[in-house]
C-alpha positions as CSV (number, residue, x, y, z in Angstrom):
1,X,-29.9,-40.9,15.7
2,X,-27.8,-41.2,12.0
3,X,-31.6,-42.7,11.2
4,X,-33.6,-40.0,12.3
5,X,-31.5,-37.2,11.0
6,X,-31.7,-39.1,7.4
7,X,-35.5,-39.6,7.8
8,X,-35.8,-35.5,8.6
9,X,-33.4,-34.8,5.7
10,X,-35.3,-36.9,3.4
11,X,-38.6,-35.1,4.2
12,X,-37.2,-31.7,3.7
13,X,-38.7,-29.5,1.4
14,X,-35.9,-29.1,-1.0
15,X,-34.8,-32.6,-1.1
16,X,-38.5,-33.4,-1.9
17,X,-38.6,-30.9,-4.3
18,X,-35.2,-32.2,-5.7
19,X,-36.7,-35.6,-6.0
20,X,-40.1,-34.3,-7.8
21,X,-37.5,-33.4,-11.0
22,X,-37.0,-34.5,-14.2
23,X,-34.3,-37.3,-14.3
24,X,-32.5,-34.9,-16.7
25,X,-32.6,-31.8,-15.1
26,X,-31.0,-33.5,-11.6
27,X,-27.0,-32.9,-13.1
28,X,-28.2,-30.0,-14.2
29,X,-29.2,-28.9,-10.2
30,X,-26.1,-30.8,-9.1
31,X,-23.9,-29.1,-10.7
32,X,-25.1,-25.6,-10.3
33,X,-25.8,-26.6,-6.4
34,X,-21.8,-27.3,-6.3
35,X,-20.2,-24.0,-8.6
36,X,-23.0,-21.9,-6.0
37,X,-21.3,-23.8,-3.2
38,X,-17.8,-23.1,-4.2
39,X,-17.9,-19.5,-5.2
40,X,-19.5,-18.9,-1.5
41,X,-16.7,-20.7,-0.3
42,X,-14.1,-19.3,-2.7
43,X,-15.7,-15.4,-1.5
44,X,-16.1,-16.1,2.3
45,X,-12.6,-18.1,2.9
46,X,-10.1,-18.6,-0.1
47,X,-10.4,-14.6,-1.0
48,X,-10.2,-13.0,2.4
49,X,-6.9,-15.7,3.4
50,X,-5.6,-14.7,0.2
51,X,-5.7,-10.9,1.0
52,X,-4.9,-11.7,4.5
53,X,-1.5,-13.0,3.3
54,X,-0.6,-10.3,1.1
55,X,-1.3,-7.7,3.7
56,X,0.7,-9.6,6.0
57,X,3.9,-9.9,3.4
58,X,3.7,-6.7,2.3
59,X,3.8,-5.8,6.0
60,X,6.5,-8.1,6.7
61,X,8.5,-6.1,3.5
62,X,8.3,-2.9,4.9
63,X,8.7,-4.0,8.6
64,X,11.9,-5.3,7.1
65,X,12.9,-2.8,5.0
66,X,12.9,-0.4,7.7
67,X,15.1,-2.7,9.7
68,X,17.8,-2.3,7.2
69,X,18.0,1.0,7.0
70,X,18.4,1.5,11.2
71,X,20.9,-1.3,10.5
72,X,22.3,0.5,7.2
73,X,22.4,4.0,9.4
74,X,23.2,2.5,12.8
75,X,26.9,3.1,12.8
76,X,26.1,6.7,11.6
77,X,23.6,7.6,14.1
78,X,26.1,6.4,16.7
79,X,28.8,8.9,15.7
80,X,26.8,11.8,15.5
81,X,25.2,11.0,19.2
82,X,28.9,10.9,20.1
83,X,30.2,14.0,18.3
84,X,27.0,15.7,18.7
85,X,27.4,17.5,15.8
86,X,24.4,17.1,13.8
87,X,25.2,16.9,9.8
88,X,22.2,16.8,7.0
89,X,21.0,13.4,8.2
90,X,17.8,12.2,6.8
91,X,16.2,12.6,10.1
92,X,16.8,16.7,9.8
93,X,16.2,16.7,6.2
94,X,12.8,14.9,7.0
95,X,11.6,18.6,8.5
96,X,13.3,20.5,6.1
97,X,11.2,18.8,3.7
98,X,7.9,18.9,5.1
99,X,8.2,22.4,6.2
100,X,9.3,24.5,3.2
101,X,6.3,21.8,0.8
102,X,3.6,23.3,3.8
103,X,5.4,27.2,2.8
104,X,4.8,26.1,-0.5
105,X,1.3,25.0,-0.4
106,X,2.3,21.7,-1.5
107,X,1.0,18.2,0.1
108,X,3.6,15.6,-0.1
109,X,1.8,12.0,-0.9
110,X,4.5,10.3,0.4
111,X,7.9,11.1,1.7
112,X,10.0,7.7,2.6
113,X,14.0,8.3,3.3
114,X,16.3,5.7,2.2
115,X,19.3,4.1,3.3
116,X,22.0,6.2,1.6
117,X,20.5,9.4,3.5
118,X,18.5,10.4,0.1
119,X,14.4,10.8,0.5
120,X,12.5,9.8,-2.2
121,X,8.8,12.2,-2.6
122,X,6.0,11.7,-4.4
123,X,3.4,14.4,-5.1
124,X,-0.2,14.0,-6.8
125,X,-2.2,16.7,-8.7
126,X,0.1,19.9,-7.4
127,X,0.9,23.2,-8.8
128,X,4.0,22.8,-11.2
129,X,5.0,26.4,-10.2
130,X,4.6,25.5,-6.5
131,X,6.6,22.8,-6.7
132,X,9.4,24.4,-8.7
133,X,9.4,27.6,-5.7
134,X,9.6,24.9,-3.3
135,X,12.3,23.3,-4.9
136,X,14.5,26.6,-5.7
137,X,14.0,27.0,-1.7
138,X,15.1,23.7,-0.9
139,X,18.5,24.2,-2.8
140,X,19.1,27.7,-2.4
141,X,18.5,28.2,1.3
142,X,18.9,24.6,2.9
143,X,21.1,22.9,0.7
144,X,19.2,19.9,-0.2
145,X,20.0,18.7,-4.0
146,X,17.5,17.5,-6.8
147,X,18.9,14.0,-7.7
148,X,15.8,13.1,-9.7
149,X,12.7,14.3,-10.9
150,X,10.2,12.3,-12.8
151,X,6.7,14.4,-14.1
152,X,3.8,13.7,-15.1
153,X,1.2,15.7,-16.7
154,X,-2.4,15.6,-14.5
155,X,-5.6,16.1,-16.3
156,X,-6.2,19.8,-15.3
157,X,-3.4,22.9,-16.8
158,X,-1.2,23.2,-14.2
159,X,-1.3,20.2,-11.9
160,X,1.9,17.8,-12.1
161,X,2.3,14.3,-10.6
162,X,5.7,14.1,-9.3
163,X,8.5,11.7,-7.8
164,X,12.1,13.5,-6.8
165,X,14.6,12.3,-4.7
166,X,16.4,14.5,-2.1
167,X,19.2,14.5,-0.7
């Protein structure tokens, strides 16, 4: 069988056509046969594990991350179910947030709290004087304080790029 699968092999049209070349040109073929060869294998399996396994840390990160923070804010949580009182948690400024930026016009890019009961916002390509309404809202009526502001300009008069943290 190892015979007859040589014999066909031999016969095929590219080995024959391989054969039919210049003693000196056969490297040359060789050697391009084997980069084509690895950059296929390189694009169809060493790329796509690669990004497989940063998607899957980068996963893992946040999966974790969030796990701290419920372990961070567990022992709070607890004691306001038990008084049931409600203070300015992150899980009612969360709302807060959201619902005075939709007043405002404004779409929040990200909004991700963090452990000391702070939430961190980003905004792309929003109004400057949008933002600063929203933000005069957010301390005058409900309290929540600017801890820091970072701006950017964006390429049209008027449009910021924004990150603040609340709290």
């Amino acid at each position: 069988m190892l015979d007859n699968l040589k014999t066909q092999l031999s016969q095929s049209a590219p080995i024959r056509w391989y054969e039919g070349r210049e003693p000196g040109e056969k490297p040359i073929i060789v050697a391009l046969t084997a980069l084509v060869v690895i950059s296929l294998l390189w694009l169809m399996i060493w790329k796509p594990l690669s990004e497989w396994r940063t998607f899957s840390e980068n996963r893992y990160v946040n999966a974790q991350s969030v796990w701290d923070w419920m372990q961070a804010n567990e022992a709070d949580a607890r004691q306001t179910a038990r008084s049931g009182a409600g203070g300015a948690t992150t899980r009612s400024l969360l709302p807060v947030i959201t619902r005075a930026a939709n007043s405002h016009g404004l779409r929040l890019n990200r909004l991700q709290p963090e452990a000391d009961g702070a939430v961190s916002v980003v905004l792309q390509a929003q109004s400057f004087n949008a933002m600063l309404k929203w933000l005069d809202e957010l301390e005058q009526q409900h309290k929540v304080s600017v801890q820091r502001v970072s701006l950017d300009a964006e390429g049209k008069p008027g449009l910021i790029n924004a990150q603040l943290r609340l709290q």
